[in-house]
C-alpha positions as CSV (number, residue, x, y, z in Angstrom):
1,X,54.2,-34.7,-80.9
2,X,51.4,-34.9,-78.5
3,X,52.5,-32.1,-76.2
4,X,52.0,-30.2,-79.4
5,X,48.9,-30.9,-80.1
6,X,47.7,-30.8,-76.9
7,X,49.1,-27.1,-76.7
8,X,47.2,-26.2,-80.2
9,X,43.9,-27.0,-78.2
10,X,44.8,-25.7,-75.1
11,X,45.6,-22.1,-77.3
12,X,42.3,-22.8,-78.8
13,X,40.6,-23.2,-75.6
14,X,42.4,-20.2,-74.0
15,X,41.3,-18.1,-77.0
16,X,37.9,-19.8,-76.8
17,X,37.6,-20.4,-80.3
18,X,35.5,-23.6,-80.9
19,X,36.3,-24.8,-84.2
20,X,39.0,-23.4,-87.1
21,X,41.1,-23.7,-89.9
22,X,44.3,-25.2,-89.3
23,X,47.2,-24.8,-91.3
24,X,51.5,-25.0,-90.8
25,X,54.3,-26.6,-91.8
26,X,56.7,-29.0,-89.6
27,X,56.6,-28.8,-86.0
28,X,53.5,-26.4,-86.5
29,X,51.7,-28.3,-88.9
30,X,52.1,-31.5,-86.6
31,X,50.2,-29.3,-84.0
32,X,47.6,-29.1,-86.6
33,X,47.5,-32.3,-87.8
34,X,47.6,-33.9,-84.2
35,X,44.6,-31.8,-83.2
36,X,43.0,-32.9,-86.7
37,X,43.0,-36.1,-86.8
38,X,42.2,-36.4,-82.2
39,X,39.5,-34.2,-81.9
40,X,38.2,-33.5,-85.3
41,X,35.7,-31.4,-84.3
42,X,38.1,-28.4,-83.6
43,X,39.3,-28.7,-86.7
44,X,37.3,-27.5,-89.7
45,X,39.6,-27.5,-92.4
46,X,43.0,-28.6,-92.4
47,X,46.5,-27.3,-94.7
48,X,49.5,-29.8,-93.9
49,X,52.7,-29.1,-95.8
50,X,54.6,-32.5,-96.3
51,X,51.6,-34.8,-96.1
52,X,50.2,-36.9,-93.5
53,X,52.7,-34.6,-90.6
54,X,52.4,-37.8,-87.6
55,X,55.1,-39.0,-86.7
56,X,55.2,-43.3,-86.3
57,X,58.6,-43.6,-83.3
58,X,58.1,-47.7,-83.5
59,X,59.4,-47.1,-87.4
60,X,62.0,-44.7,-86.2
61,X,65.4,-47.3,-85.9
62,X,64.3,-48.6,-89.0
63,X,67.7,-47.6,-91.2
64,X,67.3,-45.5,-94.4
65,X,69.4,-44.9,-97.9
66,X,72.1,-43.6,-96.8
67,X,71.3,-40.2,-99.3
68,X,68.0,-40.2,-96.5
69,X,69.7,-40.7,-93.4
70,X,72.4,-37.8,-94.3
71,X,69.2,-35.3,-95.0
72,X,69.0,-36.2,-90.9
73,X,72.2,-35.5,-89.6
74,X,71.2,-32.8,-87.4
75,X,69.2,-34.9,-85.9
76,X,71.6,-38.1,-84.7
77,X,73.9,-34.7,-83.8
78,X,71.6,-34.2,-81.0
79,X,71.1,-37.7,-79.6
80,X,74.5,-36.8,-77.7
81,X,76.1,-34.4,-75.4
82,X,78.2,-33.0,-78.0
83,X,75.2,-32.3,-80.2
84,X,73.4,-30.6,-77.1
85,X,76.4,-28.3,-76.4
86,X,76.6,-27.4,-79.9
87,X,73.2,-26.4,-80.3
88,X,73.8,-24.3,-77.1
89,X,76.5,-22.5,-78.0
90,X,75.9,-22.3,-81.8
91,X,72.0,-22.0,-82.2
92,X,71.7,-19.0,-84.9
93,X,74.6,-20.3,-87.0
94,X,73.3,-23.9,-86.6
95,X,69.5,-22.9,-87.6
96,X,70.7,-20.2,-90.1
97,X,72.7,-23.4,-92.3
98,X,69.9,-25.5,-91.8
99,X,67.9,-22.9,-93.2
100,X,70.1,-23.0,-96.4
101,X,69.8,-26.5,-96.3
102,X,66.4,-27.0,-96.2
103,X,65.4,-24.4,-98.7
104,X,67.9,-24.3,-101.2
105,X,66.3,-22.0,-103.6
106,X,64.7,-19.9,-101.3
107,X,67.1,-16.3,-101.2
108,X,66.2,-15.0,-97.8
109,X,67.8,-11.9,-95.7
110,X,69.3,-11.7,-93.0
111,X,65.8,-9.3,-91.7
112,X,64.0,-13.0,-92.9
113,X,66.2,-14.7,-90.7
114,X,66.6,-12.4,-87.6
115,X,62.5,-12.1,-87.3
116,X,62.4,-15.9,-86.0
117,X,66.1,-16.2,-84.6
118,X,64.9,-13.9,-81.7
119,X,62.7,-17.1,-80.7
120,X,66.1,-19.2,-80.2
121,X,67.4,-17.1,-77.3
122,X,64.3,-18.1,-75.2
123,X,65.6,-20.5,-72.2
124,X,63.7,-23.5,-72.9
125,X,64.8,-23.7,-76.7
126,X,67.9,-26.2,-76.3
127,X,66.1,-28.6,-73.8
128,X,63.1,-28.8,-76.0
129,X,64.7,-29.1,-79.1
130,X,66.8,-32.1,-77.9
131,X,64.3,-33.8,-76.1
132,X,62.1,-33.6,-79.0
133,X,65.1,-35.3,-81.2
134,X,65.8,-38.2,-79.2
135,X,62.0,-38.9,-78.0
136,X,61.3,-40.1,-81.4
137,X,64.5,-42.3,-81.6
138,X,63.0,-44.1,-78.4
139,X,66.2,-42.4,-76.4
140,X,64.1,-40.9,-73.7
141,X,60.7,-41.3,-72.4
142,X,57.7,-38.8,-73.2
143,X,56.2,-36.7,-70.6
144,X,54.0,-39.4,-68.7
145,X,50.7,-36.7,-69.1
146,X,50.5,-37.4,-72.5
147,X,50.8,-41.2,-73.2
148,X,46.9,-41.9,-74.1
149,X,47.0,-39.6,-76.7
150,X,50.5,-40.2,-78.0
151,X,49.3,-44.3,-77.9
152,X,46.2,-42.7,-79.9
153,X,48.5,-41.1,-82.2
154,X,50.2,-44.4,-83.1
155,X,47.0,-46.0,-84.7
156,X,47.2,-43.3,-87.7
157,X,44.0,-42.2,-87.1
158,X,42.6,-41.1,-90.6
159,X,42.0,-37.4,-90.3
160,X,38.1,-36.2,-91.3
161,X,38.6,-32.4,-92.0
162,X,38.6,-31.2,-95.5
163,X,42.1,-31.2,-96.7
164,X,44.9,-29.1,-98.7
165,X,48.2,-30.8,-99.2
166,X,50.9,-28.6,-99.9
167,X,54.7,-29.6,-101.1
168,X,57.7,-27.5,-102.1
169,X,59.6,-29.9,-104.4
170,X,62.6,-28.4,-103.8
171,X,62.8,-29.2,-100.0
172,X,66.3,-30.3,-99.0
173,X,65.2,-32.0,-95.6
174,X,62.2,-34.3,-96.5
175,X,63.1,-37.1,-97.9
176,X,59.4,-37.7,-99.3
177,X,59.2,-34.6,-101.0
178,X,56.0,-35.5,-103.2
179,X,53.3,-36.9,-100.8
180,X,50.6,-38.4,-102.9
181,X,50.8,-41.4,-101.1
182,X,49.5,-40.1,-97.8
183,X,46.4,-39.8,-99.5
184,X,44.9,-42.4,-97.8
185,X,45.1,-40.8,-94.5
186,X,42.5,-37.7,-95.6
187,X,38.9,-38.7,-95.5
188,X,38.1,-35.1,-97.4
189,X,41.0,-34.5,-99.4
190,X,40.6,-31.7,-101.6
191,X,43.4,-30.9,-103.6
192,X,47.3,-31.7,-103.5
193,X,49.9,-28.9,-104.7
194,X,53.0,-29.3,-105.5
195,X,55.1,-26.7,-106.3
196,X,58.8,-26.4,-107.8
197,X,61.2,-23.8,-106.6
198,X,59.8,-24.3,-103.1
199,X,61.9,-26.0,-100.0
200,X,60.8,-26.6,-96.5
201,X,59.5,-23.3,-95.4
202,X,56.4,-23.5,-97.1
203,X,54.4,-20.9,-95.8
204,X,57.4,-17.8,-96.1
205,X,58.8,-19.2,-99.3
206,X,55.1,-19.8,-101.4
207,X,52.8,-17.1,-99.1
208,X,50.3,-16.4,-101.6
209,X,49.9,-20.0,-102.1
210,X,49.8,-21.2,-98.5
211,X,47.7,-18.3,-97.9
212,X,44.7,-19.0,-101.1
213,X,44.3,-22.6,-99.6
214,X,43.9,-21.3,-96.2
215,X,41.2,-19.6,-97.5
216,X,39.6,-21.8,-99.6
217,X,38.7,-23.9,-96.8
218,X,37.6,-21.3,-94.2
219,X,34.6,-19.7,-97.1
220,X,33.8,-23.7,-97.5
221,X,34.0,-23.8,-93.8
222,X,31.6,-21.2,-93.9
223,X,29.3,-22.2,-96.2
224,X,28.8,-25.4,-94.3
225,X,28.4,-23.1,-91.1
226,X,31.7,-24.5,-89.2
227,X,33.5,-21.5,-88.1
């Protein structure tokens, strides 16, 4: 998770914008949330789907209900050889029924679909997909680069920017799907949505939604003069 993070800010930098409102869902809205709550003043407003989006790998053998630990099975598939293959040779029909999976209401086409499947075929996908799965099981080490900030990461830093929490509560993959309990890691916590229907894809499933709190926070970003 810090790699991600850490690529967020170096985009930032690259783009040479200073300060700005963050927003995503899963892997994308750990980026945001890693560069939230590390260097807080590139961040002027924050939108995290599924709450308080750090992960905590000294928790991560801790076993779950077993109706939890099945919502992961993709997951333990690609702590092994047979997983990585699979992903390999099967990576659109693999990501296509975890689509279905994790957004059980959400009716999307095969157009949907194809307009993020062309990202699969890029050569790094399998590699960083896997190592991604078993770095947070403890089954490899991280890239040595990034261990100060992922150490950082660890102490749950409480993140300062002003805050939308966003939750589909019909998402078939987290097994928190009503976060009110991560409240306490928002300094500036304005509102928390939760909205029925909705499943793991957030932003393509709910875009008026997603888009209305992104913009909340940049004109109250703007009235306080930070972007």
């Amino acid at each position: 998770q810090a790699v991600l993070g850490a690529d967020l800010r170096a985009l930032m930098d690259a783009l040479r914008i200073e300060s700005a409102v963050l927003a995503g869902y899963d892997w994308g809205g750990r980026a945001a949330c890693v560069v939230a709550a590390t260097w807080p003043e590139r961040c002027a407003g924050l939108v995290s789907c599924n709450g308080y989006n750090l992960l905590h790998p000294p928790d991560a053998m801790a076993p779950d209900e077993p109706a939890n630990e099945a919502r992961y099975w993709y997951q333990f598939y690609l702590h092994g050889e047979r997983g990585r293959r699979g992903l390999e040779q099967h990576r659109h029909a693999m990501a296509k029924l975890l689509w279905q999976m994790w957004s059980p209401r959400w009716p999307f086409t095969e157009a949907d679909f194809l307009r993020s499947a062309a990202a699969f075929d890029n050569p790094d996908f399998v590699e960083v997909v896997v190592h991604s799965y078993r770095h947070r099981y403890g089954l490899v080490p991280g890239d040595a680069r990034f261990l100060e900030l992922e150490a950082q990461l660890l102490t749950r830093p409480v993140i300062q920017a002003s805050t939308i929490l966003l939750d589909g509560l019909a998402d078939g993959v987290a097994v928190e799907p009503d976060t009110r309990s991560h409240a306490r890691h928002f300094a500036r916590l304005v509102r928390h949505e939760r909205v029925d229907g909705v499943g793991h894809n957030f932003p393509q499933e709910c875009p008026a939604v997603f888009a209305a709190a992104v913009m909340d926070l940049v004109e109250a970003a703007a009235r306080e003069r930070r972007v």
